[in-house]
C-alpha positions, -999 to +999 in steps of 0.1 A: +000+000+000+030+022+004+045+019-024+017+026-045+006+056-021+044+067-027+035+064-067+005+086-062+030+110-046+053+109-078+028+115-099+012+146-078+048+163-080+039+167-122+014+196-108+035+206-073+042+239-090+003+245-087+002+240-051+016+251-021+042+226-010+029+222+025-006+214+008+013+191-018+027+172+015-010+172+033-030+157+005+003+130+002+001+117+034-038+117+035-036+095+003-014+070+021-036+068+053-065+063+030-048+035+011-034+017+045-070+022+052-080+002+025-058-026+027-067-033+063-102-034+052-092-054+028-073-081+054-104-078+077-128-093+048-110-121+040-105-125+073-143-131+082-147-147+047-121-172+061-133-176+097-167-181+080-155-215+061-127-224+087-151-225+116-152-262+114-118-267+122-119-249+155-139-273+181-151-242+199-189-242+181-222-255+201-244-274+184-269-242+177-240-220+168-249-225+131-285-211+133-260-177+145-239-175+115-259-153+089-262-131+119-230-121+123-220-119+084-249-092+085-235-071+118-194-083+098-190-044+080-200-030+118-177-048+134-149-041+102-153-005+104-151-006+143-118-022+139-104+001+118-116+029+139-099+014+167-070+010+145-069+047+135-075+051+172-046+038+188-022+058+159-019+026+137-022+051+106+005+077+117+028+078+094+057+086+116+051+049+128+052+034+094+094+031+098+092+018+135+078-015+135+076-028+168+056+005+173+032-005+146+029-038+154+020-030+190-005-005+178-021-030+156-024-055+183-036-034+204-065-020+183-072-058+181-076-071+211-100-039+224-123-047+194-120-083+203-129-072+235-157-048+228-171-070+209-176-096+234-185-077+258-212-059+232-227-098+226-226-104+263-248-073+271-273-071+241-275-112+251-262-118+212-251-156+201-214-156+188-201-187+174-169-191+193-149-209+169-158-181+143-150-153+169-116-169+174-108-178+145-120-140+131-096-120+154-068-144+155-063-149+118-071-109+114-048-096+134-023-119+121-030-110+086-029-073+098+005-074+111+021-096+080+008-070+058+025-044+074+057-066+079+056-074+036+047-037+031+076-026+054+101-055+038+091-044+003+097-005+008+133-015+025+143-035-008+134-005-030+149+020-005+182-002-010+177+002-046+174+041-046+137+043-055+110+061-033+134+077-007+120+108+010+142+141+017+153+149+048+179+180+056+200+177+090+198+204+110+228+211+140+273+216+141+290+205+111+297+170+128+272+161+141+253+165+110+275+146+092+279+116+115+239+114+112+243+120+074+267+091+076+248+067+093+215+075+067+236+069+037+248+036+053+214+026+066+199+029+031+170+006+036+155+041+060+144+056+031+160+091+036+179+109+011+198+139+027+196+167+004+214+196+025+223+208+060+211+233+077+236+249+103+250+283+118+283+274+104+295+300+078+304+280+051+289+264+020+293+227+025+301+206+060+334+188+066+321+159+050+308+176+020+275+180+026+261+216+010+247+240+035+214+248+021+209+279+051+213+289+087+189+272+117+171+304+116+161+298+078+148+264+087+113+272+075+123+288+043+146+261+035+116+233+037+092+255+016+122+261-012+129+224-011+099+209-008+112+189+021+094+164+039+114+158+073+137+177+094+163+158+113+177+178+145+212+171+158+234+183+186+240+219+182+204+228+165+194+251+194+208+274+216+184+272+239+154+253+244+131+283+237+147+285+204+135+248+194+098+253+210+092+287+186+108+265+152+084+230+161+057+262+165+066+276+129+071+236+113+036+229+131+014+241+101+037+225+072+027+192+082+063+182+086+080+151+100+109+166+129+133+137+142+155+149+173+186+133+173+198+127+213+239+127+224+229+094+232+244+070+203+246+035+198+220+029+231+188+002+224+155+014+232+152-009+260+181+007+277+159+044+276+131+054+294+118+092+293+103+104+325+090+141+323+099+157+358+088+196+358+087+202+323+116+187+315+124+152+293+147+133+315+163+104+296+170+076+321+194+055+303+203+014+322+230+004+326+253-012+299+246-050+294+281-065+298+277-085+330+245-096+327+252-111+290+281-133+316+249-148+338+231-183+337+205-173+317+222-166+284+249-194+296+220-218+301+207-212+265+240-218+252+243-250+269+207-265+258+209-246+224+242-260+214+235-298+230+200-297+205+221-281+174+248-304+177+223-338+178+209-326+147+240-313+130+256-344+137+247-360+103+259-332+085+293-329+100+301-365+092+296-361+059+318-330+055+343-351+077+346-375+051+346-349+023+380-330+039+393-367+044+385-378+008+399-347-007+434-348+002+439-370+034+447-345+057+433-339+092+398-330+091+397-305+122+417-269+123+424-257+157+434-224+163+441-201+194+417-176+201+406-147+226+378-154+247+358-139+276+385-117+300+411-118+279+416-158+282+433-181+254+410-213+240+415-235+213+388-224+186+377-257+166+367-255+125+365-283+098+401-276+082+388-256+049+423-253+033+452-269+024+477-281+049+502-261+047+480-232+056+498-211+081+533-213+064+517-201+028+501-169+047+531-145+046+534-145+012+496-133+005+499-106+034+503-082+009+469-093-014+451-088+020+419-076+017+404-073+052+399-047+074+414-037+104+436-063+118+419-090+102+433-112+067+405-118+041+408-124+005+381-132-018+398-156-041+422-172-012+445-198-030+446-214-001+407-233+001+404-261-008+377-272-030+358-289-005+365-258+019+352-228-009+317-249-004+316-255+037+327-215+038+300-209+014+272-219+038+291-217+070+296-253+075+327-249+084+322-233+120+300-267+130+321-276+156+323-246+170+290-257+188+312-278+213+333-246+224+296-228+228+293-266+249+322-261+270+317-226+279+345-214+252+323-196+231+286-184+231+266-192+204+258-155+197+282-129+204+314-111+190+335-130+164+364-145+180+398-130+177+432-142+172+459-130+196+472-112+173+444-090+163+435-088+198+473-071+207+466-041+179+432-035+199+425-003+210+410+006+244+376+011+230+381-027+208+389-044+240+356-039+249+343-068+232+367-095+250+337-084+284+317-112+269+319-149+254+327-146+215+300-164+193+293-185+165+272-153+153+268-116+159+255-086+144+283-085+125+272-121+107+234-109+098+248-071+087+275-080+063+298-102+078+333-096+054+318-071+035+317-050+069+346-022+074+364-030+108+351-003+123+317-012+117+327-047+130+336-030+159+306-006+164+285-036+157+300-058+184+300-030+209+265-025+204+259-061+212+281-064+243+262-030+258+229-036+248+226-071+254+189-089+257+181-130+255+153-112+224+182-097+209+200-128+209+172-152+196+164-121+165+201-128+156+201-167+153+167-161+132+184-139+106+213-155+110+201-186+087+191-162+062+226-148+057+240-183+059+218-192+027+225-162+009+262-165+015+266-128+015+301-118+027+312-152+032+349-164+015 
């Protein structure tokens, strides 16, 4: 529905010049409601349609629940647009949700469950027969199909966002750096949708450090938005000099219908770790601790323990067969073990189905200069090295399989920070060290964002983000999209 919302809005900028832009921006995002609007409906239909013929399978019904039936398709488009009240309601339509989904999803099941519950109630007061199987089966399979729509919608505009198409313009308002480390982190994080067009700062120059043109001062804000036609307004450090001066610009932005994102000092700090209290008029942030030690504790040592026994029973088959592949191939030892850096600082033997030839190690200073890795680390795309056998276990990860009995032991985690070699670990900086505060793991952020493709300092951003923000949700996330990276073999040589 987005997407073809977001055409509608193409289309409309052939007559912008006709229009004032903040009315060109108002009758936009009234389209897309409207069209999100209709696609629920849509979803809430074929939901009851469903729940209608489905009934059967859910042995809920009483034996008279049939005579009830045509009763409620008749009072279905009452309780449809009640939903989608409730929907609208609880914000499920604001747009400035539609790029937060745990937000929207909330919202959505929220707005569910209080017409689920209205509804009931209603049929328990005007003494109205509901089939039961047909009133679970209606709200389960609707608010399930209402969520997976958003979920495909939100998937589908992150493919073309990564692609270029449909982005929406944004200028970054605040210092020179800090509006380029946010400008940074958009181009990066392309799958946002924003394309920065300009800066807006009380620097005297035309362009930012990092090159980004200076389209006016903060105190041109509005004018800038109306010459560029600018749909959001993204406020770093340094906007304001006071916080009188950001009330009276949100004051002159309020009638342009525009989109303003504040950008905190806090960086690289999970939403679970934030919680703003408002004490006198002011926001306090009250940011938790980092998660360092408790990522150490039982419970995420427990999983490890159970998650690794149940992988390795069914990996088993699997890891004899690539056993007697490395022996076939050239009858050399069919394990590599390797010293690596664990939690504290401490020294364990990493194991891996040996993936290239035998004579590894000695071969290595010879290619240091073809070195294609960042940081520390030695990657090479085209590593003469694998063997053949090896170029297809790397392909899908097979080769880290027996890393699942250091996650066993207690050597390793089976989600964490990539372990390091002594040697990498020696060029560490202060801020890299970091990292050694929890067990390593057989995947990481690092894994599901890009694994070799990643910069280092990415790899390291990544993996302090982990090891401060850790959660046992955060962790099961990662194995999820972990498989999907595995299969797609992206960043893996």
């Amino acid at each position: 529905m987005t997407t073809f919302s977001a055409y509608l809005d193409a289309l409309a900028d052939q007559s912008a010049a006709r229009r004032p832009a903040g009315q060109h921006r108002l009758v936009s995002q009234r389209v897309q409601r409207i069209l999100l609007g209709v696609g629920d409906a849509v979803v809430i239909a074929i939901a009851t349609v469903f729940a209608v013929l489905a009934r059967s399978l859910v042995p809920l019904d009483g034996p008279g629940d049939d005579d009830f039936t045509t009763a409620v398709l008749l009072a279905a488009p009452a309780m449809g647009l009640l939903w989608l009240v409730l929907l609208n309601s609880f914000g499920a339509y604001k747009l400035r949700y539609q790029r937060a989904g745990d937000t929207e999803y909330r919202r959505v099941f929220l707005a569910s469950f209080t017409t689920a519950g209205l509804v009931g109630i209603g049929s328990y007061l005007l003494k109205a027969e509901f089939p039961r199987g047909l009133f679970a089966l209606l709200f389960t399979v609707g608010t399930a199909g209402l969520v997976l729509s958003r979920f495909a919608r939100r998937k589908a505009m992150n493919a073309l966002h990564r692609r270029g198409a449909l982005l929406t313009p944004v200028v970054v308002a605040g210092g020179s750096g800090h509006v380029d480390a946010v400008a940074k982190v958009l181009r990066r994080e392309t799958w946002l949708g924003y394309r920065v067009v300009g800066a807006v700062t009380s620097d005297r120059s035309d362009r930012t450090p990092g090159g980004l043109p200076v389209l006016g001062s903060t105190a041109e804000t509005v004018a800038v938005i109306e010459e560029h036609n600018i749909a959001t307004v993204i406020f770093a450090e340094g906007s304001f000099a006071t916080p009188a001066d950001f009330r009276r610009t949100a004051w002159e932005l309020e009638e342009h219908e525009i989109h303003m994102i504040v950008v905190p000092a806090l960086t690289e700090v999970s939403s679970q770790r934030v919680d703003v209290r408002p004490v006198a008029g002011l926001p306090l942030v009250d940011v938790d601790r980092p998660q360092a030690v408790e990522a150490a504790r039982w419970v995420k040592r427990t999983f490890d323990v159970l998650g690794s026994a149940v992988l390795l029973l069914l990996a088993a088959p699997v890891m004899g067969l690539v056993a007697l592949a490395i022996r076939l191939e050239d009858g050399g030892p069919i394990m590599f073990r390797q010293p690596r850096v664990g939690l504290r600082g401490e020294v364990f033997e990493c194991l891996k189905f040996r993936s290239m030839c035998v004579d590894a190690e000695e071969r290595l200073a010879a290619l240091v200069a073809q070195n294609e890795g960042a940081g520390p680390l030695f990657k090479m795309t085209q590593d003469p090295r694998i063997t053949r056998v090896g170029r297809f276990i790397r392909r899908f990860s097979l080769d880290e399989l027996p890393q699942l009995w250091n996650a066993f032991r207690g050597d390793m985690s089976l989600v964490g920070p990539r372990p390091a070699l002594p040697k990498e670990v020696a060029e560490y900086d202060s801020d890299a060290r970091r990292r050694l505060d929890v067990r390593p793991g057989l995947t990481g952020l690092w894994q599901v964002s890009g694994r070799s493709n990643l910069s280092w300092e990415e790899t390291v951003r990544l993996d302090l983000y982990y090891v401060d923000n850790w959660s046992m949700v955060q962790d099961l996330m990662i194995l999820a999209k972990t498989a999907k990276a595995v299969v797609g073999s992206s960043g893996a040589y």
